[in-house]
C-alpha positions, 0 to 999 in steps of 0.5 A: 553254214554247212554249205561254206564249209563243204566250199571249202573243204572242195577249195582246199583238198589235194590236188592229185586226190584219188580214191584208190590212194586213199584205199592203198593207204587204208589197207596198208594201215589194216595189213601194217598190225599183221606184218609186223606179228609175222615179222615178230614170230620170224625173227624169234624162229630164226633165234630159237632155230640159229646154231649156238656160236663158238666162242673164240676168245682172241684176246681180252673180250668183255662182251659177247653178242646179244643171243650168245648161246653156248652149245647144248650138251644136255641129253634128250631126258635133262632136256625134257626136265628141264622143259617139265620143270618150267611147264609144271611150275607155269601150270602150277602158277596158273592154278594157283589163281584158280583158287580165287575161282569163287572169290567175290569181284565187284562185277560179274565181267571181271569174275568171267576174266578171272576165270577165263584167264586163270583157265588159260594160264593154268591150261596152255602150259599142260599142253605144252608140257605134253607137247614135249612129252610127246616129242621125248617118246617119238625120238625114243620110240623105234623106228616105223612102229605104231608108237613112233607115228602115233606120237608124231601125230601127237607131237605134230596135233600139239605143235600148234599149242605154242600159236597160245603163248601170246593168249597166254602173255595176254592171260597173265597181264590181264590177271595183274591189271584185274589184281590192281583193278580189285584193289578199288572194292576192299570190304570195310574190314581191309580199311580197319585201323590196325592197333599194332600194339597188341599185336607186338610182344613189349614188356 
């Protein structure tokens, strides 16, 4: 029987077969993940770095472009407010998960997620908070002094801090997947009928 079908698996393969289409087609499909992950972190480059465009109102407009963006007239301090508000309130969000830290999950891997991706989210947005920290010193220090170069290396050491956005994206859906995934084991208490009367105020 094995022999029949290795018959005619040899009668019915391609004519032009070669191995080394096969191993071109192979690593297309293992480098095709990567190229788009370099194409993705590109096209958001070319975003954040494009000038803001003008907007030049030539008679009745009711759109405009999908990255519109007016120019930044926010001084170096608002900026770095505003960039300390999202990163604190992002770390803030993230300890807050830590406080289940020593809740009960229904196994010891999902307690490890927990943990590990309450860690990440609380963690990453601190870096990049002292990321920005660290750039606001280095434009405010003088010219060719200690403070300037070490803050650029500091600046420099902490850029790679935003290569973790993707842990962090990844972090925050696992933590919702887990949520939903706990929802499986409640203690009996959660499952109680509930006797809304005595709890309502009624006359």
């Amino acid at each position: 029987m094995t022999d029949m079908a290795a018959g005619l698996a040899w009668i019915l393969k391609p004519g032009n077969f070669s191995l080394k289409d096969l191993q071109r087609k192979v690593l297309a499909v293992a480098i095709a993940p990567w190229t788009a992950i370099v194409w993705l972190f590109n096209r958001l480059g070319n975003i954040a770095t494009s000038e803001p465009r003008t907007l030049e109102v030539t008679g009745s407009i009711s759109t405009v472009s999908t990255f519109y963006a007016t120019a930044n007239d926010a001084s170096p301090t608002d900026d770095l407010l505003i960039q300390s508000a999202t990163w604190t309130s992002a770390a803030l969000f993230g300890g807050l998960h830590c406080a289940a830290w020593f809740f009960t999950f229904p196994s010891d891997a999902e307690l490890l997620v927990w943990r590990v991706c309450s860690a990440a989210i609380s963690i990453i947005p601190l870096g990049i908070l002292t990321m920005y920290i660290a750039d606001f010193r280095y434009r405010k220090a003088e010219s060719n002094s200690r403070t300037k170069k070490l803050f650029g290396i500091l600046v420099d050491l902490l850029f790679y801090s935003l290569l973790l956005l993707p842990i962090y994206a990844a972090a925050r859906l696992l933590l919702l997947g887990e949520a939903f995934a706990t929802l499986r084991y409640l203690p009996p208490d959660a499952l109680a009928v509930v006797d809304w009367a005595t709890f309502l105020p009624h006359i």
